[in-house]
ROFI-950083 format. One line per field, with one value per residue (C-alpha): residue in one letter; x negated, y negated, z negated. Coordinates in pm, 1 decimal, always signed. Layout:
// ROFI-950083
residu	(A:...);
xx	(X:...);
yy	(Y:...);
zz	(Z:...);
***
This chain:
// ROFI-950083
residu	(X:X:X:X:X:X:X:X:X:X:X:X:X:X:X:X:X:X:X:X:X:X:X:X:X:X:X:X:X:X:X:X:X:X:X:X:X:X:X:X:X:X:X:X:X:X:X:X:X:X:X:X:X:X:X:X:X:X:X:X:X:X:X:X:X:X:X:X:X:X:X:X:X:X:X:X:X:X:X:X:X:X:X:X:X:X:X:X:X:X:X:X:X:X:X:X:X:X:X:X:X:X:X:X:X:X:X:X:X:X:X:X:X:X:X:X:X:X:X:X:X:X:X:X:X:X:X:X:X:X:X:X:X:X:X:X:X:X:X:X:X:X:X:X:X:X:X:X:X:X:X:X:X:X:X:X:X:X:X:X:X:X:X:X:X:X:X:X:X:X:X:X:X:X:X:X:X:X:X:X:X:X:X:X:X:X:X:X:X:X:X:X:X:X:X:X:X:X:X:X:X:X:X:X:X:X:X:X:X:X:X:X:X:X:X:X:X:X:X:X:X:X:X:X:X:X:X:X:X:X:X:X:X:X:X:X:X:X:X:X:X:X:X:X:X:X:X:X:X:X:X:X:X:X:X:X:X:X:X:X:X:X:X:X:X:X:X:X:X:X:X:X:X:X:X:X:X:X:X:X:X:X:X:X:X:X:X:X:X:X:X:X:X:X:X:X:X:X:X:X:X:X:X:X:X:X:X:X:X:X:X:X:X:X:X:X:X:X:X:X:X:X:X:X:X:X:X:X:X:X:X:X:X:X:X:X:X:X:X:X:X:X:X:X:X:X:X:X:X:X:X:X:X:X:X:X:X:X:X:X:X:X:X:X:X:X:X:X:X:X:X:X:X:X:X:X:X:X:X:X:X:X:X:X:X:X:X:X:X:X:X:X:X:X:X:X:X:X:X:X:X:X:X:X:X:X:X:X:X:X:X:X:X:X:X:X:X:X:X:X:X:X:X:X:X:X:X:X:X:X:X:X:X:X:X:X:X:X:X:X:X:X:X:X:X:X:X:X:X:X:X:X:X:X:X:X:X:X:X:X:X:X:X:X:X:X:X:X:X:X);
xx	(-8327.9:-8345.5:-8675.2:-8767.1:-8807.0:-9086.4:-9395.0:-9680.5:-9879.6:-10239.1:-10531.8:-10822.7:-11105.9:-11365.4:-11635.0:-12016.0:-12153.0:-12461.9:-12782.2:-13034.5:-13362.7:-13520.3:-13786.3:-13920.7:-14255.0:-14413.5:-14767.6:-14794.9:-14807.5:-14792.9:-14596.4:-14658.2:-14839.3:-14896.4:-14804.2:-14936.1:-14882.9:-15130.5:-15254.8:-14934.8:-14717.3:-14895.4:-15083.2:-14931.2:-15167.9:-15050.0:-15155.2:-15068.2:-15136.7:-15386.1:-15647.7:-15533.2:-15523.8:-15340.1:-15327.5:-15045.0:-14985.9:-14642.4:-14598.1:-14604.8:-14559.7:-14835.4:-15179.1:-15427.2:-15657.0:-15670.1:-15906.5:-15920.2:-16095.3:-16070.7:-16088.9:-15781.1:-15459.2:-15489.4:-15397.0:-15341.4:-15506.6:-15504.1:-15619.7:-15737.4:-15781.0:-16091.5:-16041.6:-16382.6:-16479.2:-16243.7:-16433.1:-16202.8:-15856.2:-15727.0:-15897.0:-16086.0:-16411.5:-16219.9:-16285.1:-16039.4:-16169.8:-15982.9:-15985.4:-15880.5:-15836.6:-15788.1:-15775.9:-16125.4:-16271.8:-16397.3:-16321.9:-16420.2:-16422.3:-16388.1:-16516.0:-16362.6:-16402.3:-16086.2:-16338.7:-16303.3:-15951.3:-15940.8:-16214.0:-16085.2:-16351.4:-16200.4:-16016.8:-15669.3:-15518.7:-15246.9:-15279.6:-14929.0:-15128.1:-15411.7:-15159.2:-15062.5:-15397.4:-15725.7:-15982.6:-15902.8:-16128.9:-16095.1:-16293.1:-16516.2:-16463.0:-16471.8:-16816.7:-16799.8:-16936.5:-16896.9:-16845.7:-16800.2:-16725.2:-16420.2:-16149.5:-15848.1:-15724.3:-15455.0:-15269.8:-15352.8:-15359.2:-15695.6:-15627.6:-15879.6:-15866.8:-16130.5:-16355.9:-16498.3:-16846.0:-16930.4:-16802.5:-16883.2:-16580.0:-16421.2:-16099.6:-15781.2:-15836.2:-15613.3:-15464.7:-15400.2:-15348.1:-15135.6:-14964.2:-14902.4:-15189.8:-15175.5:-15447.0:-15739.4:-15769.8:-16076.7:-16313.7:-16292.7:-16247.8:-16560.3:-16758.0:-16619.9:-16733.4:-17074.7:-17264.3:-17070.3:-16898.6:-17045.7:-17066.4:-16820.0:-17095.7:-17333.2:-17331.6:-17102.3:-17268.7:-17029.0:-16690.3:-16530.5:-16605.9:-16702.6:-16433.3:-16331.9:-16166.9:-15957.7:-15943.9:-15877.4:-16197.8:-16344.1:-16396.7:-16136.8:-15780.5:-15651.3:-15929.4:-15963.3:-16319.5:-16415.4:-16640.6:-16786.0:-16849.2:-17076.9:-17302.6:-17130.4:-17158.0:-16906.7:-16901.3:-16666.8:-16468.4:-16142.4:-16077.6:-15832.3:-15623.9:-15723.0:-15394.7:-15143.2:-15100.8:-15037.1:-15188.5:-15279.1:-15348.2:-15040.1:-15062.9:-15286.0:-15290.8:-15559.4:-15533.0:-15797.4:-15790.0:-16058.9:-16106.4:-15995.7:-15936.7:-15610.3:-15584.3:-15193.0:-15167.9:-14890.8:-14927.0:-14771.3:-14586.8:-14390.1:-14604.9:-14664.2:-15005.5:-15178.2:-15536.3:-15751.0:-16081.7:-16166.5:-16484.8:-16621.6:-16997.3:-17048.0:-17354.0:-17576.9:-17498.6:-17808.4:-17885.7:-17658.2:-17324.4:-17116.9:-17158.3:-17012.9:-16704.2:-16424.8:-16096.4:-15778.0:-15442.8:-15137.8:-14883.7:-14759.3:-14420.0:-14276.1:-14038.3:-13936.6:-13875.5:-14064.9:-14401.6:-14436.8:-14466.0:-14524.4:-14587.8:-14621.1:-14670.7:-14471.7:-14611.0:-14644.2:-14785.3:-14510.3:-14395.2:-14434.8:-14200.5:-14238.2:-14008.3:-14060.9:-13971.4:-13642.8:-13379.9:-13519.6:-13625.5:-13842.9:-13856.4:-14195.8:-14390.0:-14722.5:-14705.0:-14624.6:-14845.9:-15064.7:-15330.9:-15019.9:-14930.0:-14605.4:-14365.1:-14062.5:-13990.2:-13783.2:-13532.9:-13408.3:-13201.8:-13110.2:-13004.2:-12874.5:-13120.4:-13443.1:-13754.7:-13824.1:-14156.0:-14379.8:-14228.7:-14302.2:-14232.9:-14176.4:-14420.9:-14178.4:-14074.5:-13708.4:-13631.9:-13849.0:-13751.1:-13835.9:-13900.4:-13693.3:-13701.9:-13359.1:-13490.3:-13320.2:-13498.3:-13317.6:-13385.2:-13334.1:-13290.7:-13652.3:-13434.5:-13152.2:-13260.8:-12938.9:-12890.8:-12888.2:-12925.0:-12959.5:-13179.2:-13079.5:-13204.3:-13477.6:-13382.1:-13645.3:-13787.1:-13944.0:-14296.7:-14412.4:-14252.6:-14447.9:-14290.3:-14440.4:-14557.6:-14188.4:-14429.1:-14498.8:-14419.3:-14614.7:-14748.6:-14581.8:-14881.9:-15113.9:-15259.3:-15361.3:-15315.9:-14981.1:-14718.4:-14385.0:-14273.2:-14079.7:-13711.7:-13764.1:-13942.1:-13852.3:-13686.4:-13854.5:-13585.8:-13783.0:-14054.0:-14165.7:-14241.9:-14632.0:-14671.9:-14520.6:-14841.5:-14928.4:-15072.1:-14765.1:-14568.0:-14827.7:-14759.3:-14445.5:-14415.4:-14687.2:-14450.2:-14162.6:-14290.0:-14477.9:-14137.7:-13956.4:-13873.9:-13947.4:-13890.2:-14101.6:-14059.8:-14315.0:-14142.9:-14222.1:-14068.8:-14402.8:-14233.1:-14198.9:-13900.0:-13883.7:-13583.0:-13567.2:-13324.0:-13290.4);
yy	(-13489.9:-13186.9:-13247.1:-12872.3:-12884.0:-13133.9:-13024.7:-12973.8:-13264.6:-13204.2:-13132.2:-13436.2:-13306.2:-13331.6:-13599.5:-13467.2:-13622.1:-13829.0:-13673.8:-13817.8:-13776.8:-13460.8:-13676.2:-14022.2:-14086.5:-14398.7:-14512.3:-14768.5:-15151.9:-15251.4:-15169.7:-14783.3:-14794.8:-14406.3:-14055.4:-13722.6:-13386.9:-13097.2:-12801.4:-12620.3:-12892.9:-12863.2:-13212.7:-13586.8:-13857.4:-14169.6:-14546.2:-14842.7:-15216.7:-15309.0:-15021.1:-14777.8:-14403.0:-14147.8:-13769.7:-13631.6:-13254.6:-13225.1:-12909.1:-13117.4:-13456.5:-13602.0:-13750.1:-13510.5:-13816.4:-14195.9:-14488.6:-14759.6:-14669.5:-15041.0:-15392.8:-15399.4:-15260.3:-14871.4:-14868.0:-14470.9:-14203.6:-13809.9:-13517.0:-13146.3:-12877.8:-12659.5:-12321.3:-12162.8:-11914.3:-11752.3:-11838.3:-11889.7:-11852.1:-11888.8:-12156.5:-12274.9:-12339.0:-12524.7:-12879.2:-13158.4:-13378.7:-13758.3:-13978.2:-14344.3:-14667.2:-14981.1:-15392.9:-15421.7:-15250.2:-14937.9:-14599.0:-14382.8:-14004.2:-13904.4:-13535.6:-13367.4:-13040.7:-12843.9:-12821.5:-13218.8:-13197.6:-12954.0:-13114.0:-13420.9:-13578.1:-13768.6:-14086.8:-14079.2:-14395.1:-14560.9:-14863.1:-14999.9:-14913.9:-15132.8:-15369.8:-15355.6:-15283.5:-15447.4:-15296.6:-14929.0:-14723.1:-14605.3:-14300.9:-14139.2:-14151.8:-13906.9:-13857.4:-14126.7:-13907.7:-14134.5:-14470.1:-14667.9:-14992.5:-15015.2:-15281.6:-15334.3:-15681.5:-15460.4:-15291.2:-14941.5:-14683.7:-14455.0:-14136.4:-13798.3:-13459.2:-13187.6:-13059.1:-12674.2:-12652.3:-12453.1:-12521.4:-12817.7:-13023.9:-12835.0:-12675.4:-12804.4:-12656.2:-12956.5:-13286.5:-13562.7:-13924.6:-14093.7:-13829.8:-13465.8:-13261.8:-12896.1:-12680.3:-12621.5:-12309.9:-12038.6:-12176.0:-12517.1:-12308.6:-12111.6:-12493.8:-12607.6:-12349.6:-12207.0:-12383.1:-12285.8:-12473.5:-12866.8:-12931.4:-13167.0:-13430.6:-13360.8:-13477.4:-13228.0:-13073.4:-13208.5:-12984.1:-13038.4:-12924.7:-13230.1:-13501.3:-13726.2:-14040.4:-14351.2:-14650.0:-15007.1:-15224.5:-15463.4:-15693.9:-15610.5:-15573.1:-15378.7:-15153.0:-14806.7:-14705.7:-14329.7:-14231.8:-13900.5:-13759.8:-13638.9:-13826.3:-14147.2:-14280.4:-14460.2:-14205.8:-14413.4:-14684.3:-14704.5:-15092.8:-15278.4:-15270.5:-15633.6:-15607.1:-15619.1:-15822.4:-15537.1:-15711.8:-15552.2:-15159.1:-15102.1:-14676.9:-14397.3:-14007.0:-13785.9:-13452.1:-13253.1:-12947.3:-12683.1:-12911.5:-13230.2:-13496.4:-13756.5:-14014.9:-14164.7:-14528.2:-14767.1:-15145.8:-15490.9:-15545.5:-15197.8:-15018.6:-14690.1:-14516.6:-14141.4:-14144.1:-13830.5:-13743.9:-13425.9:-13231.5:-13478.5:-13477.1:-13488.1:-13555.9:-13340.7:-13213.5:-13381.5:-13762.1:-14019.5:-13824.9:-14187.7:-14281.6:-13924.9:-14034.6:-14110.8:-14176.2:-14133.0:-14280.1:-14013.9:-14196.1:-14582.6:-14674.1:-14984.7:-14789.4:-15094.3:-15433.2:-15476.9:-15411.8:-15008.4:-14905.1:-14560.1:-14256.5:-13892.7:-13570.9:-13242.4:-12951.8:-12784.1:-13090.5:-13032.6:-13445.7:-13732.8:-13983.0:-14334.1:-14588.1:-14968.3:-15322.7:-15272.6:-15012.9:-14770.1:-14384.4:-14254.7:-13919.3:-13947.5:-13646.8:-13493.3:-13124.6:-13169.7:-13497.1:-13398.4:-13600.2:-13847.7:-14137.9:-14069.3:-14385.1:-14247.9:-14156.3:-13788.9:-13975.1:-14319.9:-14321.1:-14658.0:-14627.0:-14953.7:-15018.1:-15235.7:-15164.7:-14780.4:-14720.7:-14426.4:-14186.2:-13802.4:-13502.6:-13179.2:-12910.0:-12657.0:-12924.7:-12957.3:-13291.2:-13622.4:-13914.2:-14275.5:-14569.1:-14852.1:-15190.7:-15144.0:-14955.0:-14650.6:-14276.8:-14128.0:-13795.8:-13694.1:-13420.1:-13376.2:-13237.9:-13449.0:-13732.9:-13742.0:-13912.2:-13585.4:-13749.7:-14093.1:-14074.4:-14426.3:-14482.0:-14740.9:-15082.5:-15243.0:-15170.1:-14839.7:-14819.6:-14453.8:-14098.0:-13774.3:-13378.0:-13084.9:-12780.5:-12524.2:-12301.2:-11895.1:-11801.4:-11798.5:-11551.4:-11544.3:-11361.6:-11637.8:-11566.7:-11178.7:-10898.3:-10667.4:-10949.7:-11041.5:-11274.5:-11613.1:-11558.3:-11266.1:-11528.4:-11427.9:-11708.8:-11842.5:-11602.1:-11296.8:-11294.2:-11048.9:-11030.4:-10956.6:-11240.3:-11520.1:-11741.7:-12015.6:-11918.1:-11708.2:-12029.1:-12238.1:-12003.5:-12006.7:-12349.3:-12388.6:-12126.4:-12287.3:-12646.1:-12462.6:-12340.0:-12655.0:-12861.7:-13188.2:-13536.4:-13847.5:-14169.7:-14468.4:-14808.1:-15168.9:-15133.1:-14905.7:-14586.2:-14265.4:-14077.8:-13674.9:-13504.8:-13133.4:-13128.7:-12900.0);
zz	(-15342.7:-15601.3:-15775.3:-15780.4:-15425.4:-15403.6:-15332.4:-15619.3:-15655.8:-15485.0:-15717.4:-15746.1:-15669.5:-15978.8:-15921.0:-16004.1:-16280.3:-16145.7:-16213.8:-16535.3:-16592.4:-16794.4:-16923.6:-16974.1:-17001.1:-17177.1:-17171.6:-16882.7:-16989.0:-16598.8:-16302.4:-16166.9:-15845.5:-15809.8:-15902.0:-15843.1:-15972.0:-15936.5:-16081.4:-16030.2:-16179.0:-16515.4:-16492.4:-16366.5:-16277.1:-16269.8:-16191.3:-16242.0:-16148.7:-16429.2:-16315.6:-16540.4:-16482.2:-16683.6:-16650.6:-16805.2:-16972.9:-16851.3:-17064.9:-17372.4:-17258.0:-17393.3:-17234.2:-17156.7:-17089.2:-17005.6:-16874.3:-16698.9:-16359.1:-16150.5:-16251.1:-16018.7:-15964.7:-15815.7:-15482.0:-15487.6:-15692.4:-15601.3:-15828.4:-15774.2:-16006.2:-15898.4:-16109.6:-16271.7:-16513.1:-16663.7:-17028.5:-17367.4:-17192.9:-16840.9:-16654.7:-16880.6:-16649.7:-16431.8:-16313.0:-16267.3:-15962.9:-15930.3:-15653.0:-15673.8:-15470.1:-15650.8:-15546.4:-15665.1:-15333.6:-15504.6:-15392.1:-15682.3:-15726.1:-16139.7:-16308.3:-16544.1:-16710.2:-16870.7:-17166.9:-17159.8:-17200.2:-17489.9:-17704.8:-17692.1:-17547.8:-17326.2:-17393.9:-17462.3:-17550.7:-17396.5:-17234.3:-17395.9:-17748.4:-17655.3:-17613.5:-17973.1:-18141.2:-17926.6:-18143.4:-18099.2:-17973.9:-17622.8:-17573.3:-17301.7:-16955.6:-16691.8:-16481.2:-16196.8:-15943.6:-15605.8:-15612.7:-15272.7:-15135.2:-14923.8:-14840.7:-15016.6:-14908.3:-14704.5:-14961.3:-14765.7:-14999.6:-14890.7:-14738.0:-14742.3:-14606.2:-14731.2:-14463.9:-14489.2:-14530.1:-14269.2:-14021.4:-13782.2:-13742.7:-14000.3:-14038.6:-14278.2:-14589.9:-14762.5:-14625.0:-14864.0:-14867.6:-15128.1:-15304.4:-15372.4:-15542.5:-15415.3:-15528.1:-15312.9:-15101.8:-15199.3:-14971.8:-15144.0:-15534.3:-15432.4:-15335.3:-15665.3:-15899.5:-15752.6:-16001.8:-16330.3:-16562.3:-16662.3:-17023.3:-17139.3:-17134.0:-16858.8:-16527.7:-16299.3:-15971.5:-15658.3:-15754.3:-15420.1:-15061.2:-14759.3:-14761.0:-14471.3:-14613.1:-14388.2:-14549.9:-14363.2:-14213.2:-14398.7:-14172.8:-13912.7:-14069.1:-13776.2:-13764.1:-13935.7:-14148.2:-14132.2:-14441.3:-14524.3:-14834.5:-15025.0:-14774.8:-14863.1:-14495.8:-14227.9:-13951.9:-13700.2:-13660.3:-13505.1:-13337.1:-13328.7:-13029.9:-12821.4:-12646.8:-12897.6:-13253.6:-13455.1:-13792.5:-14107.4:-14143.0:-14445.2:-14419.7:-14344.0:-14307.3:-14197.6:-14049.5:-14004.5:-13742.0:-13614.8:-13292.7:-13356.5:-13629.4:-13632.9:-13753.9:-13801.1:-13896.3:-13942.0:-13925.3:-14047.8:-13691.6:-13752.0:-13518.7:-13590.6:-13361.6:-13390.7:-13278.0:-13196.5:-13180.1:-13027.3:-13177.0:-13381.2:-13514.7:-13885.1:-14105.0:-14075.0:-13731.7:-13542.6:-13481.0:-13364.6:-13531.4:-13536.0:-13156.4:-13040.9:-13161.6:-12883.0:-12998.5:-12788.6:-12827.4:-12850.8:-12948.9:-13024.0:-13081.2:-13277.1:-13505.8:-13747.7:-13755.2:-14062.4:-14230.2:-14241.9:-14637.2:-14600.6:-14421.1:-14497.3:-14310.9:-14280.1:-14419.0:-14091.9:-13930.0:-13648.7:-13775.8:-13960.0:-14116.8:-14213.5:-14444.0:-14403.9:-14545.1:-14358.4:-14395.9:-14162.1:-14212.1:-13838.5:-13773.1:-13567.6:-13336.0:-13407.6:-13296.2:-12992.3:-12877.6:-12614.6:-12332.7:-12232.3:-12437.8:-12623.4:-12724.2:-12853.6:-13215.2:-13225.9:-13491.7:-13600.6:-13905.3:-14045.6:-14441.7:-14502.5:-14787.0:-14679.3:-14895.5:-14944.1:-14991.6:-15186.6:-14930.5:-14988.9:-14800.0:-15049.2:-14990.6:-14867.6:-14557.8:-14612.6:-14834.0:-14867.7:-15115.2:-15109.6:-15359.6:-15323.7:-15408.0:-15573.3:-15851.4:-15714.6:-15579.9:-15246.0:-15134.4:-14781.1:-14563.2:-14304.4:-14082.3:-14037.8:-14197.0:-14424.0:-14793.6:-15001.1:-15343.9:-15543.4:-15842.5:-16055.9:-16397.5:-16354.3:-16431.9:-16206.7:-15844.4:-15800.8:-15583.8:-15630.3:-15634.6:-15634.5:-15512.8:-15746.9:-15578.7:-15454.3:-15246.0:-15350.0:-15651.5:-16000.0:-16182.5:-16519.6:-16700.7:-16637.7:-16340.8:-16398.6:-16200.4:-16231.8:-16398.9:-16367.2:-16086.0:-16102.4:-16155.7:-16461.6:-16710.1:-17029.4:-17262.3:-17576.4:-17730.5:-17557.3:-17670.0:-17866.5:-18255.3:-18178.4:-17919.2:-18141.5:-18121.5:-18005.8:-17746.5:-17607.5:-17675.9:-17465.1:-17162.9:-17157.0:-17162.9:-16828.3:-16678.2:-16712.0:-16637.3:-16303.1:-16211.9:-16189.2:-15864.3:-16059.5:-15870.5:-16046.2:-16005.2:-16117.4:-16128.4:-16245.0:-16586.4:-16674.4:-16717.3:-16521.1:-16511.9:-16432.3:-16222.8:-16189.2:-15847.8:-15573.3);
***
């Protein structure tokens, strides 16, 4: 056969190269048990199982502040940035406002002032330095502004959704539960900064709008608590179902409508449930507020085989998804429940790869990642359910991953009226002769780290890795 005549040989295609981490960040002595970023991706909180708390400036890298807030491992700790006067520079009467949920049955709420970050008031020292050196000094710690007892024999991670002050039942300004920290809309900004700024050592005026929180019984582990804040009160209870053996309470999420308040819970049998109650009375509404409460069952279905780890909702609250001990992703309803009792899940994915926990729905609805026991990230499609990406650096089991804000787009003055929008950022490169402060620098850098899709992950090795993907 002439040679020449034989057909090129085909082209292999070029393999992607897998994806790294942009940064690393090390601070955490104990295993990561929960991430958040908020204030427009500028700030990371994270926790971990010694009690610790850490808010990270993700411009820079560096801690912003740091103390221990339990005597037990955090369960799951959420942050929001309440913007104030505008003062010396851009935010800088604004109020940080932390929430936190750790093994030593304590539900605290934490204060801090932007002013508190900049003086260095606050504490920032690492717990893996007071590893090496026990008699350094610590430093302040934020205003404990609640403090309540709640159960955490469950390992159920609290979850909250802020309630508008004035209305009655109160309509979503913000749902939250274990992860992402969105800024609060102007009805909650205007709650949170009608008083003026706090000094960086006085005791802050409540920052934050009413707050409905979900936490697991104390005395009941199938049940469901209902406090209220500021009031500090246990407005319902939610019983156990007599009928079935569902066990422990392992994941909540509150949603919060103008007419009705639900309640989605997943248990240690693999059930997953949505409760409603219609028109709810809150403190402060008249006498007897807890006994008007009538919850209904929408929905009940036993999605896994094993103990559900997580759940998170949709941005449109059209769905919910869940991730359990076994290798199972659910696709569940929520938009769509109505008076009947719903059993079927709208999709059943099963990813070969038991233990995904942490799991997070993006803000902009269309991916969701997990943290699995095999020290590995996976990101998925909401719609389809489909393995997009594996994120693999961590050499240990990963419990926590948190989604930065993708939603609008960001000023790139700062915030002030008539600027640029994202996508025309000027490099480093651009900036002008006049503008080379530090200040100019500073900006740049919040724009740019506001403008990224990052992806962390918390793991048992202590450190927290950040992905910029998709």
């Amino acid at each position: 056969m002439n040679p020449q005549s034989q057909p090129p040989p085909q082209e292999q295609p070029q393999l992607q190269k897998p994806a790294t981490p942009t940064y690393i960040l090390r601070g955490h002595a104990t295993p990561i048990h929960s991430l958040n970023l908020y204030h427009q991706n500028r700030r990371l909180l994270s926790g971990d199982a010694a009690g610790y708390l850490i808010v990270w400036d993700v411009g820079t890298k560096r801690p912003a502040a740091a103390w221990k807030a339990h005597d037990g491992a955090i369960l799951e700790a959420t942050a929001f940035f309440f913007p104030g006067g505008t003062g010396d520079g851009v935010d800088a009467g604004g109020r940080t406002v932390v929430y936190s949920h750790g093994r030593d049955h304590k539900l605290c709420v934490w204060v801090f002032s932007v002013l508190d970050e900049r003086d260095g008031g606050l504490g920032r020292v690492l717990p893996v330095d007071l590893l090496a050196d026990q008699g350094i000094s610590i430093g302040r710690q934020p205003w404990l502004l609640h403090s309540l007892s709640v159960n955490a024999l469950n390992f159920c991670a609290f979850s909250m959704a802020f309630l508008s002050s004035a209305s009655g039942s109160g309509s979503v300004l913000r749902v939250e539960g274990e992860g992402s920290g969105a800024s609060p809309t102007a009805a909650a900004t205007a709650a949170a900064t009608a008083d003026g700024t706090a000094e960086a050592h006085a005791p802050a005026a409540p920052p934050s709008p009413p707050v409905l929180l979900a936490v697991p019984n104390a005395l009941n582990s199938g049940a469901i608590d209902l406090f209220h804040l500021p009031s500090e009160t246990r407005v319902s209870t939610i019983p156990a179902d007599p009928d079935v053996q569902t066990g422990m309470v392992m994941a909540l999420r509150l949603l919060v409508r103008a007419d009705a308040i639900y309640v989605l819970s997943a248990f240690e049998d693999g059930r997953v449930m949505v409760f409603r109650c219609m028109k709810p009375c809150l403190p402060g509404q008249g006498s007897g507020a807890k006994s008007q409460w009538h919850w209904e069952k929408l929905y009940a279905c036993r999605a896994h085989s094993q103990p559900v780890l997580a759940l998170d909702l949709a941005p449109s609250a059209g769905c919910f998804f869940s991730s359990a001990a076994d290798a199972s992703i659910v696709k569940h309803p929520l938009g769509s429940l109505g008076s009947g009792l719903v059993t079927q899940p709208l999709k059943t994915v099963n990813t070969k790869h038991a233990g995904q926990q942490g799991l997070r729905v993006r803000a902009d609805g269309k991916i969701l990642a997990t943290a699995g026991w095999d020290s590995r990230v996976r990101v998925y499609s909401c719609k389809t359910l489909k393995e997009l990406a594996v994120l693999r650096w961590h050499k240990e089991g990963c419990y926590a991953v948190a989604f930065a804000e993708v939603q609008g787009q960001v000023p790139l003055d700062g915030g002030r009226a008539g600027g640029s929008r994202q996508g025309d950022a000027p490099g480093e490169d651009e900036i002008r002769e006049e503008d080379r402060s530090l200040a100019a620098v500073q900006r740049l850098r919040d724009l740019k780290v506001q403008q990224t899709h990052w992806v962390a992950a918390g793991s048992k090795d202590g450190k927290i890795s950040l992905w910029d993907i998709y």
